[in-house]
VOPALUM-746609 format. One record per residue: residue in one letter; x, y, z negated of N, C-alpha, C in turn. Coordinates in pm, whole numbers, padded with zeros to 5 digits, always signed. Layout:
aXYZXYZXYZ
...
***
This chain:
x-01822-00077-03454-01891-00083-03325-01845-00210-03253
x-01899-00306-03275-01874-00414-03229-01908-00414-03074
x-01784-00506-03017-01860-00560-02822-01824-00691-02839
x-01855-00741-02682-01828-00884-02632-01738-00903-02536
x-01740-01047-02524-01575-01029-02445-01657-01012-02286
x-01751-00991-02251-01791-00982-02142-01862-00857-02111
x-01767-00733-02206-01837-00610-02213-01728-00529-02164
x-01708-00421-02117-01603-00326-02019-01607-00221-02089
x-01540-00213-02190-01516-00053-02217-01488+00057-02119
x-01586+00186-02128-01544+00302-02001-01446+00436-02113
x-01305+00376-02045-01225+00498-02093-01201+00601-01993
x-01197+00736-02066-01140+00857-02002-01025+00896-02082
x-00943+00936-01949-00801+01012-02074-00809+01161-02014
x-00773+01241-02111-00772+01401-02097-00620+01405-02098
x-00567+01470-01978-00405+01530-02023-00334+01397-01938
x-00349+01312-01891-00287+01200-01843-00131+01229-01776
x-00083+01320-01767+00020+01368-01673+00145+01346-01725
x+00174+01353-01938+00295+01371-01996+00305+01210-01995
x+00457+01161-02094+00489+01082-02116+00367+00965-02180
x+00290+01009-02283+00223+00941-02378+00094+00874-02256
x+00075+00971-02167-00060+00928-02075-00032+00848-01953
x+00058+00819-01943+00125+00794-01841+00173+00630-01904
x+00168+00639-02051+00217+00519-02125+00063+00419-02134
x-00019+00478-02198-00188+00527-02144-00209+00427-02063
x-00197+00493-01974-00255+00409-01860-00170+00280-01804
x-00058+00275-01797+00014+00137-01837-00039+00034-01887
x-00084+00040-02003-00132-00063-02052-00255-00091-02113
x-00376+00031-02030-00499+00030-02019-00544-00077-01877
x-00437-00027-01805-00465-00119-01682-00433-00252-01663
x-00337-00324-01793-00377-00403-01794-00470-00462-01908
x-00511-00408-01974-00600-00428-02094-00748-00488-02013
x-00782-00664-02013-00887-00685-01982-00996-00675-02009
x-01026-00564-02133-01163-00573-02128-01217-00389-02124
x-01101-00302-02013-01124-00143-01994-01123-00168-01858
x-01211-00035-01839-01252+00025-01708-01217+00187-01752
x-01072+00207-01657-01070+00322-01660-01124+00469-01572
x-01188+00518-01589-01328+00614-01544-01247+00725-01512
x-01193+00758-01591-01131+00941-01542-01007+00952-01612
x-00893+01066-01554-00856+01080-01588-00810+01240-01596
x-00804+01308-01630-00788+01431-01612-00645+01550-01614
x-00635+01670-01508-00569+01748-01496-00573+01833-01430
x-00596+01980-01480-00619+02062-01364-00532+02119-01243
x-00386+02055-01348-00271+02120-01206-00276+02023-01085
x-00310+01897-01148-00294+01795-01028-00409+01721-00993
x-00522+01831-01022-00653+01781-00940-00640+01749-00821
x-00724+01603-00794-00731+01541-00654-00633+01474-00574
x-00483+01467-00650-00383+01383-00660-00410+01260-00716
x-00364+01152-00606-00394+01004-00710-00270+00967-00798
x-00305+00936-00877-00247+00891-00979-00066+00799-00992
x-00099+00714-00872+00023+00663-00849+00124+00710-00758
x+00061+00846-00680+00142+00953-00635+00246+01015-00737
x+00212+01014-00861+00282+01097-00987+00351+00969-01051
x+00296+00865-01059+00352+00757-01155+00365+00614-01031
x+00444+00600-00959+00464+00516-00875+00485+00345-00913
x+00489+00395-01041+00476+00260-01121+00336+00202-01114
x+00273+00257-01127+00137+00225-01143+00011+00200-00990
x+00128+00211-00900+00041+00214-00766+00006+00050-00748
x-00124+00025-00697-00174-00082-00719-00261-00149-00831
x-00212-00084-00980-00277-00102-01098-00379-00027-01135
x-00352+00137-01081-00465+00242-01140-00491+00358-00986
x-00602+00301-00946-00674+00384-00791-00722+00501-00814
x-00722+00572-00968-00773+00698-00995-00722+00858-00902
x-00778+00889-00926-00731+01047-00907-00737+01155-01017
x-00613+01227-01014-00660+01339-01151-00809+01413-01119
x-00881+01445-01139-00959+01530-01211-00942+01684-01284
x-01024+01742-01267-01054+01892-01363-01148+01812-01495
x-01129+01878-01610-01212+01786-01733-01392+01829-01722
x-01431+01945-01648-01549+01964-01601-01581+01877-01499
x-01506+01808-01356-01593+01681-01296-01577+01581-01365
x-01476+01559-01474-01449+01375-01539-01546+01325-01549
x-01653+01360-01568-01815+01311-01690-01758+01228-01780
x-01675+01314-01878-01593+01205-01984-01749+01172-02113
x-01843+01299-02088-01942+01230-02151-02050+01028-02118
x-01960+01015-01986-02019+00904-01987-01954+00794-02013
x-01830+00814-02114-01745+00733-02131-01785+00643-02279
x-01698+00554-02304-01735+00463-02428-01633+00526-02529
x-01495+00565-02509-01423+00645-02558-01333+00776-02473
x-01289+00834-02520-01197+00928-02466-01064+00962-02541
x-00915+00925-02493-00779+00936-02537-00745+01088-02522
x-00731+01146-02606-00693+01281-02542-00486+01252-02540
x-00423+01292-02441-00315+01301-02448-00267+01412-02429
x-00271+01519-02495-00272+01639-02504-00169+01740-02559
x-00166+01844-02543-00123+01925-02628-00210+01985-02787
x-00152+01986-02888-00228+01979-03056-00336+02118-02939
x-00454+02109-03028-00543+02208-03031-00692+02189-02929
x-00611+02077-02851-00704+02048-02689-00843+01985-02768
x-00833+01860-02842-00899+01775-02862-00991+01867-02943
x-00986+01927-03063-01110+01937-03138-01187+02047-03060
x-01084+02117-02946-01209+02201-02856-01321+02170-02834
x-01304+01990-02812-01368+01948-02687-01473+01821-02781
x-01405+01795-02895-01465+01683-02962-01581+01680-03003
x-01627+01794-03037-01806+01758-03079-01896+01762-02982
x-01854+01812-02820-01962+01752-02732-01922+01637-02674
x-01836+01573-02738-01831+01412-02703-01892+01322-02796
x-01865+01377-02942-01966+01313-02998-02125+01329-03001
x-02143+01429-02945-02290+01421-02930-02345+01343-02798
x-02231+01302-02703-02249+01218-02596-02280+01066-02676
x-02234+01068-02796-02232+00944-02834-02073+00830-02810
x-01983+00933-02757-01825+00905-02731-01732+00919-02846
x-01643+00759-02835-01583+00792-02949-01488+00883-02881
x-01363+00939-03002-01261+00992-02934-01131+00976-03021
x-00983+00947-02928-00883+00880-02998-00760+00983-02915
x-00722+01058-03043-00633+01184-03013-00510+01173-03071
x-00454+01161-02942-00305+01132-02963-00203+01256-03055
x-00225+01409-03045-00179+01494-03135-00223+01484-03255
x-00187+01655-03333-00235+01657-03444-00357+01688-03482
x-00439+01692-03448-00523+01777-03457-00622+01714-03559
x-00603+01588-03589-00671+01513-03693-00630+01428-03755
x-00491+01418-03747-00375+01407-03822-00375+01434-03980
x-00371+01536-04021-00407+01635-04143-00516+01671-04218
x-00555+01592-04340-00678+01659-04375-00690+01777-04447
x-00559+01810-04465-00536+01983-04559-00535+02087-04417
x-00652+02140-04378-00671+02259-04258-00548+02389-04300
x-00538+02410-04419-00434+02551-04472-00287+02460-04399
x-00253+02335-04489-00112+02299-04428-00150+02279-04242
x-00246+02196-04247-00216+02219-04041-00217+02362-03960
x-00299+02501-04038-00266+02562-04000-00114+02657-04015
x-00027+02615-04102+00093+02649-04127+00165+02581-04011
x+00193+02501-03975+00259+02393-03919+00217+02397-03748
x+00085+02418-03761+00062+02422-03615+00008+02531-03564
x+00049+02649-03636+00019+02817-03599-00144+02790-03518
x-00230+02742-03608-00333+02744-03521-00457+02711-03624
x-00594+02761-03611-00693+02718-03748-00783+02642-03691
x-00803+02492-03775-00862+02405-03711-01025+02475-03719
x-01038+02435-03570-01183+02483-03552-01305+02407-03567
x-01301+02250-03615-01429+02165-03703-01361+02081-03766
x-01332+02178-03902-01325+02091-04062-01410+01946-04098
x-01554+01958-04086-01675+01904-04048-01585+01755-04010
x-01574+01787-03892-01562+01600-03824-01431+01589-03865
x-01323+01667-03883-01183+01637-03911-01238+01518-04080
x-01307+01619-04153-01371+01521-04262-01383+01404-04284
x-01449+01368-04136-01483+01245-04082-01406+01146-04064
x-01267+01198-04012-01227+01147-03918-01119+01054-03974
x-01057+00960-03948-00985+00881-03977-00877+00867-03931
x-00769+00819-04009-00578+00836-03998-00565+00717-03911
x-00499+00701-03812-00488+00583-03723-00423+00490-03750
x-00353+00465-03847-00235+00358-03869-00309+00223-03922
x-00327+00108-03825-00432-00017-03869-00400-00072-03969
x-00272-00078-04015-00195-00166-04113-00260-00101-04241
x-00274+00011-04216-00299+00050-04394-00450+00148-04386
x-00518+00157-04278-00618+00156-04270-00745+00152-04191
x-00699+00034-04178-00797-00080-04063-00963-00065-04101
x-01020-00099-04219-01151-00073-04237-01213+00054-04204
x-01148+00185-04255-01152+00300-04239-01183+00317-04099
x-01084+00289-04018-01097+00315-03808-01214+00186-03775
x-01242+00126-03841-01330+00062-03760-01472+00105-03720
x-01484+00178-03879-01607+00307-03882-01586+00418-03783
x-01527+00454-03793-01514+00604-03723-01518+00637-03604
x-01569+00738-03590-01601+00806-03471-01466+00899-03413
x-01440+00958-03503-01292+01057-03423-01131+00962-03526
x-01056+00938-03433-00893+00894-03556-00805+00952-03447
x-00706+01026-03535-00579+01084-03566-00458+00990-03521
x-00409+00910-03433-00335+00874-03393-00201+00956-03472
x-00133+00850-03549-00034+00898-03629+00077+00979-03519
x+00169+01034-03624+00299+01033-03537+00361+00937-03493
x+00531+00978-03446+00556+00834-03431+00663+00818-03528
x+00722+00980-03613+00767+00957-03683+00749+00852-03833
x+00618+00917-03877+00568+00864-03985+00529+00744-03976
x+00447+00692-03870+00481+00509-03815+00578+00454-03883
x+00704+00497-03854+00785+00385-03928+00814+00428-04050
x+00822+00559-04100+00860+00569-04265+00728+00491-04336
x+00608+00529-04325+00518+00483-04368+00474+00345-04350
x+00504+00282-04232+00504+00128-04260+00643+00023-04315
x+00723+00193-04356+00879+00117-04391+00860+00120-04564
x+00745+00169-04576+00769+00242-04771+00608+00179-04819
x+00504+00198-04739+00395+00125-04793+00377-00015-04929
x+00474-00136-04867+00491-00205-04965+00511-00194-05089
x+00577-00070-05070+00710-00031-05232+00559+00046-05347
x+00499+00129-05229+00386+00219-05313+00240+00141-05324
x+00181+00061-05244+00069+00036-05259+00078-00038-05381
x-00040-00042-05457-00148-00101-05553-00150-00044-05683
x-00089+00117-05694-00087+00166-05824+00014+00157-05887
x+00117+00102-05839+00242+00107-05919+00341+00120-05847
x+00453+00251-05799+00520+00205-05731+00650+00131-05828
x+00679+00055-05724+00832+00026-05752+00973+00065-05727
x+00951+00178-05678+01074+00310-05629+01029+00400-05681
x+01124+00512-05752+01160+00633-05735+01079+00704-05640
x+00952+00756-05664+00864+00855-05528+00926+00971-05576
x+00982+01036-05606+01020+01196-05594+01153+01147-05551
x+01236+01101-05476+01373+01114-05434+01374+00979-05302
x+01241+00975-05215+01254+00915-05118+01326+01017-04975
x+01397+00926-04891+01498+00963-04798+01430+00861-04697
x+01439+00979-04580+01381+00897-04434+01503+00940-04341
x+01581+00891-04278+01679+00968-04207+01627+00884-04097
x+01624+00928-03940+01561+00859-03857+01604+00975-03708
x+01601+00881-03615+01650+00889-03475+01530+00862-03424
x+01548+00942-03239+01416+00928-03146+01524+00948-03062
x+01489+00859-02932+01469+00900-02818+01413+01004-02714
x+01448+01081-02604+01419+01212-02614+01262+01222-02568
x+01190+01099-02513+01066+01116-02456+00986+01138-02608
x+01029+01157-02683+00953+01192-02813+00912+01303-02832
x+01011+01378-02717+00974+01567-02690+00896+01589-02672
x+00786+01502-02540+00775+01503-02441+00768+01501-02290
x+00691+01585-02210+00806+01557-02078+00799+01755-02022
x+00715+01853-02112+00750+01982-02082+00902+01998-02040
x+00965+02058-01952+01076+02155-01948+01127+02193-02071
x+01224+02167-02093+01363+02257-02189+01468+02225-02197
x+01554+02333-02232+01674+02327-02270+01732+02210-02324
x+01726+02198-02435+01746+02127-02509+01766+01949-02442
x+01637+01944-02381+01626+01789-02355+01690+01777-02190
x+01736+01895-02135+01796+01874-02016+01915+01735-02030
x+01925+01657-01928+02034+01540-01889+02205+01619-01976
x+02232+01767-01890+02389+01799-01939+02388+01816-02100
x+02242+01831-02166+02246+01843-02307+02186+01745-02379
x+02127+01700-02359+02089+01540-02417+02235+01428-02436
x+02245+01418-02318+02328+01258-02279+02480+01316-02345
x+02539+01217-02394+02682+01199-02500+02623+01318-02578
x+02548+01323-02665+02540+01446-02763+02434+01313-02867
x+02423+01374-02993+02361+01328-03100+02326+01444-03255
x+02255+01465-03244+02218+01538-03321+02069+01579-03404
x+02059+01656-03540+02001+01698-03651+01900+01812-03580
x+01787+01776-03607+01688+01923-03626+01566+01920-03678
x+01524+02046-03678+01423+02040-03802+01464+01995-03953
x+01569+02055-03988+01595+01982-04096+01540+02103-04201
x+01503+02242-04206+01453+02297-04261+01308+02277-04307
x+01243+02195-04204+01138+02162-04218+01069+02085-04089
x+01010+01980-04094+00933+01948-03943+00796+01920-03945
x+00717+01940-03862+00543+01913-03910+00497+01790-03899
x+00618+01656-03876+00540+01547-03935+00645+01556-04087
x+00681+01574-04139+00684+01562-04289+00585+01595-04383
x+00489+01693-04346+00370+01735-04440+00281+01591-04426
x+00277+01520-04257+00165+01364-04277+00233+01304-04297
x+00338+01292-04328+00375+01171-04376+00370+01177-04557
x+00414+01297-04597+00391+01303-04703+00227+01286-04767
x+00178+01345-04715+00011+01319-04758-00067+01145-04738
x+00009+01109-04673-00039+00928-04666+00059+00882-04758
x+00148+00905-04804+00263+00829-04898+00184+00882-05007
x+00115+01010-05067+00043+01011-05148-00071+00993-05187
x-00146+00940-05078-00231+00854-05076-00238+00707-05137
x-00081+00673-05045-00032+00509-05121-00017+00480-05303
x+00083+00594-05267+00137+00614-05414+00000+00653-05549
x-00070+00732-05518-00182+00775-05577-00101+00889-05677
x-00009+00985-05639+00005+01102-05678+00133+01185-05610
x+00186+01258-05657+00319+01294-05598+00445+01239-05561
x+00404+01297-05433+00546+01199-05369+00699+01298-05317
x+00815+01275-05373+00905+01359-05275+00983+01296-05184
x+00968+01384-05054+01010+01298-04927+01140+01429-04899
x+01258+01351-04906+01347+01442-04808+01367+01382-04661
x+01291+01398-04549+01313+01393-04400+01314+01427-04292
x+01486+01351-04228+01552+01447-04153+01537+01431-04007
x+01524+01429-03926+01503+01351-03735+01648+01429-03702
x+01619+01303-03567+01761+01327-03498+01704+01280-03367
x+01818+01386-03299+01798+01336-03121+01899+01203-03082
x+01849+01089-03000+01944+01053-02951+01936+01002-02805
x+02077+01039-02759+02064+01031-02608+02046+00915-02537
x+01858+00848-02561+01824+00718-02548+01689+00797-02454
x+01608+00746-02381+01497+00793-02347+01375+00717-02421
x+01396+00589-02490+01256+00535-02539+01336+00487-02691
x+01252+00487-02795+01339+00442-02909+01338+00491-03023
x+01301+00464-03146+01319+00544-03290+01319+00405-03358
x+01454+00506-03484+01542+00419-03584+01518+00484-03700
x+01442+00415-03781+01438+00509-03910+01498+00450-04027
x+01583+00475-04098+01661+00406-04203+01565+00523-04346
x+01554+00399-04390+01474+00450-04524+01561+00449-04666
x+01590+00506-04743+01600+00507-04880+01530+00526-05012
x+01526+00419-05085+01470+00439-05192+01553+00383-05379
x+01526+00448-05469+01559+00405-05561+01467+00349-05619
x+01548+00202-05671+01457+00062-05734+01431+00131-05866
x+01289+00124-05931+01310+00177-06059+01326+00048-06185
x+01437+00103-06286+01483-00004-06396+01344-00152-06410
x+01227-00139-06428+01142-00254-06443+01075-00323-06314
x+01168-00267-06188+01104-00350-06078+01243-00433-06015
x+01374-00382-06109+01475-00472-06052+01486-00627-06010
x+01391-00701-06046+01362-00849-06052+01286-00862-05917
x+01203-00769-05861+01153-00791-05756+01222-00849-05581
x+01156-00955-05562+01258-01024-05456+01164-00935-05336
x+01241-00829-05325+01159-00748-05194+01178-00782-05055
x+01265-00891-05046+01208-00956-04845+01138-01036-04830
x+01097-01093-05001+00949-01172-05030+00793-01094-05053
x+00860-00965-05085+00762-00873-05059+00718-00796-04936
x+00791-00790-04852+00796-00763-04723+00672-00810-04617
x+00748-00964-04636+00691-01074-04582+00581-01110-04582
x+00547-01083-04726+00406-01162-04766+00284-01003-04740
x+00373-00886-04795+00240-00780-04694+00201-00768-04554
x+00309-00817-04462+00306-00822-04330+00277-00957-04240
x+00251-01025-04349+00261-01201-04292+00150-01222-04173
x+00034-01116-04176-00127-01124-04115-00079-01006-04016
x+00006-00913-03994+00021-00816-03924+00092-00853-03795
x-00007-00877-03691+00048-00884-03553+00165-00835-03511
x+00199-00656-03520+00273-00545-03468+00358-00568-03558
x+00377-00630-03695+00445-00554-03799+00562-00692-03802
x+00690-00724-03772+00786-00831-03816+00898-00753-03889
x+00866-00846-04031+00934-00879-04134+01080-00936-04110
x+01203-00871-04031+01307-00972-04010+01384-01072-04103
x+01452-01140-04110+01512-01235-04151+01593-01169-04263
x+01624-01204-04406+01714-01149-04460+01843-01106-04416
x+01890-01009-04426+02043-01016-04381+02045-00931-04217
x+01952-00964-04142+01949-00948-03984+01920-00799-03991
x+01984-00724-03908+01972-00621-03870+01893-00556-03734
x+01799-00436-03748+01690-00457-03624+01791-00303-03548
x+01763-00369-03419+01772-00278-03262+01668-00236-03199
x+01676-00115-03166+01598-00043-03085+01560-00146-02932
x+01631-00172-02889+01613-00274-02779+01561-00368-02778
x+01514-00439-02937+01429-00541-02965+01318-00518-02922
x+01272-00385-02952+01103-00348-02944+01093-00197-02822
x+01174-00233-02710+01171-00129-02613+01001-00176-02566
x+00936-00054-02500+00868-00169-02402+00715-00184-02471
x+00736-00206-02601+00637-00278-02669+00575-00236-02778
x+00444-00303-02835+00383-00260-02966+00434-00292-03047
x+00596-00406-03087+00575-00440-03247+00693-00286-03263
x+00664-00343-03439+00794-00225-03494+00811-00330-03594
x+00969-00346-03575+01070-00450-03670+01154-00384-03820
x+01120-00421-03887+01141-00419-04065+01248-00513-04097
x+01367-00442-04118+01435-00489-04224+01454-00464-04376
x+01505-00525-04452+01475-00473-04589+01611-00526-04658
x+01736-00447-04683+01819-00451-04742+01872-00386-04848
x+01945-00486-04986+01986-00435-05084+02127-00478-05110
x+02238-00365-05104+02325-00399-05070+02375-00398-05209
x+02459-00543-05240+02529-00552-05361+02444-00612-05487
x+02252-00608-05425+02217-00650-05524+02189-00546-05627
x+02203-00410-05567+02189-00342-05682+02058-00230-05698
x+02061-00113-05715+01919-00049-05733+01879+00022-05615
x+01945+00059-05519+01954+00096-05376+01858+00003-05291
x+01757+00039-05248+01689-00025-05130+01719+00061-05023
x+01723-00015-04898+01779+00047-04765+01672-00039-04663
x+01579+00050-04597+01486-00005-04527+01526+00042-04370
x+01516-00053-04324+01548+00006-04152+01403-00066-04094
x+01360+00021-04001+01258+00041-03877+01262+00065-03724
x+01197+00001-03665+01264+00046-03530+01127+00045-03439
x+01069+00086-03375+00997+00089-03241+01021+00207-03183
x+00923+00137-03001+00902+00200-02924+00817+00356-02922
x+00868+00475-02970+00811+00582-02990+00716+00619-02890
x+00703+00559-02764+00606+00580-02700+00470+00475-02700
x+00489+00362-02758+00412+00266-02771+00394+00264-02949
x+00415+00189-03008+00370+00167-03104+00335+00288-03176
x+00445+00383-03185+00478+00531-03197+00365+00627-03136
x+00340+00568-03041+00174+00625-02975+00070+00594-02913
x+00114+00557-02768+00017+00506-02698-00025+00335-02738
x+00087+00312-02742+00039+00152-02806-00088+00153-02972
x-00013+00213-03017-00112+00237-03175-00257+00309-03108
x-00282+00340-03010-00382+00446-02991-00477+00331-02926
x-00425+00244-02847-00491+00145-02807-00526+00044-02910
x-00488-00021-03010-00472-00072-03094-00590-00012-03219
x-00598+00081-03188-00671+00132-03264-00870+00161-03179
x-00834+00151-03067-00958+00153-02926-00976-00005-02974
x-00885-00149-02983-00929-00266-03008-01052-00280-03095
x-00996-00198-03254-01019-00234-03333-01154-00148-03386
x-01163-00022-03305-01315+00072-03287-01399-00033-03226
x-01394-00114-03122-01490-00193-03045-01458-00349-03043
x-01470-00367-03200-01432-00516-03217-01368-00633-03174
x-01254-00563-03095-01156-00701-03015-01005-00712-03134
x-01026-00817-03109-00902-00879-03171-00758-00794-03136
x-00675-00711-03233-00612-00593-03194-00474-00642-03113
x-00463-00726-03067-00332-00757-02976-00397-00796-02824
x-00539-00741-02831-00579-00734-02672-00544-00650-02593
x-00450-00679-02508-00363-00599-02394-00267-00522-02473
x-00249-00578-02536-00065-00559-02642+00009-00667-02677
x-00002-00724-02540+00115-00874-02609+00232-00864-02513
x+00308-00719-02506+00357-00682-02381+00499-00768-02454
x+00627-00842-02391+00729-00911-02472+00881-00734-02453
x+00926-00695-02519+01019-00621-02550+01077-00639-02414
x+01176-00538-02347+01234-00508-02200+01406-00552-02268
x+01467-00643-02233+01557-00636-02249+01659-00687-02100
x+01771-00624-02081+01850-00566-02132+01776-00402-02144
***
């Protein structure tokens, strides 16, 4: 769906209130070629917007909304920032508006309906467009979202395993060990969300570090199903998440075993040369090690690629902003590239440092 640069996309966001919508609109408002139309919430109908997000006063004059006044049918797209289940309620009378729609949960995430309904205690209610619908990650499938009408905004986990392991699996051959891949990886706590709990309270978050979901978590089933996509058959993923007492931030250290006939491969030349055209995606320097603080703030996610000793051990480290690249940034990025703009329009935000 191609536009012009003298054309205004009309976005609506559903759910605008959590972390991800709130990220949303950040950098919708400054995105020059959106007009943001609605935004919606029923607890904080008729509240303006920069009443809740004081950051944004001056940038976004909206008011929440109920999703019955939004007229999100008169929109060019619609972000759902939601809780899993919201979006496909609502998705086929947007597409019959002729609206695309770009959903930040799972809900189209998964094209196996039995595993999403395991995982997300819930049965997807249109198989039909989920069919349709397309995996959001541009790097590895950019042609795919350019078509489509509904995309699945990845996690933010699988973001970086999957743009940390892609190289190793794409073109039919991997060159690692796929049944004994290792993702061990850290988030920041806005990765929760911003619901109430225990858990993510200040006295239990802050000086604490810790393992969960290690029995199982429901981005390991997508991440696994796009790695077998790459790979073109079975893949085994052991991966583990961790909390850390950071508020913006994910570190994913990857492991893989080199297999005996790919030992010759100079893989930070392989790195390099898959990512060389990828805006978001930097290839670091041999040797250099990536920080979360590099890519606070922002759309890229930084790749290192180390082999220590030279020997059959690959050790991949990843790092972005779990709320940006990790979501809201990829979600926009992916709105570029639905309506033909060059995908670093209103994503050339520079990393927050200190």
């Amino acid at each position: 769906m191609a536009t012009h640069s003298d054309t205004r996309i009309k976005v609506g966001i559903v759910g605008g209130t959590g972390y991800t919508g709130v990220e949303l609109l950040r950098l919708l408002s400054q995105h020059p070629q959106v007009e943001l139309v609605a935004i919606t919430s029923r607890k904080e109908d008729g509240v303006p917007v920069s009443d809740m997000y004081p950051n944004l006063r001056g940038h976004v004059d909206l008011k929440f909304s109920t999703p019955e006044n939004a007229n999100l049918e008169q929109c060019d797209v619609v972000f759902f920032a939601t809780p899993h289940g919201v979006a496909m309620s609502q998705v086929e009378r947007l597409l019959e508006a002729g609206v695309r729609v770009i959903d930040l949960a799972a809900d189209f995430r998964l094209q196996d309906t039995d595993v999403f309904q395991k995982w997300y205690k819930m049965e997807h209610s249109c198989p039909d467009i989920l069919s349709q619908s397309a995996y959001g990650l541009p790097e590895l499938l950019r042609d795919k979202i350019a078509q489509a009408k509904v995309i699945g905004n990845p996690g933010c986990y699988p973001t970086t395993v999957l743009l940390g392991l892609a190289p190793l699996l794409e073109g039919g051959k991997a060159l690692v060990d796929t049944q004994h891949l290792i993702a061990d990886c850290k988030s920041g706590v806005s990765g929760a969300g911003k619901g109430a709990s225990v858990p993510n309270l200040f006295a239990e978050a802050s000086d604490n570090f810790k393992a969960y979901g290690v029995s199982g978590h429901r981005h390991h089933p997508e991440i696994v199903e796009q790695l077998q996509r790459l790979a073109g058959g079975p893949v085994g993923l052991t991966f583990v998440p961790h909390l850390v007492p950071m508020i913006r931030g994910m570190f994913s250290t990857i492991y893989a075993r080199i297999k005996p006939e790919a030992m010759d491969t100079d893989f930070q030349a392989l790195y390099e040369q898959r990512y060389a055209q990828e805006t978001f995606v930097d290839v670091l320097p041999a040797g250099t090690l990536p920080e979360t603080r590099s890519v606070r703030a922002s759309n890229q996610l930084r790749i290192s690629v180390q082999r220590p000793g030279n020997g059959d051990q690959l050790i991949i480290l990843v790092v972005q902003d779990n709320l940006v690249k990790g979501a809201s940034g990829q979600a926009v990025q992916n709105m570029n590239i639905l309506f033909g703009l060059p995908e670093q329009t209103g994503l050339k935000h520079v990393a927050i440092l200190p």
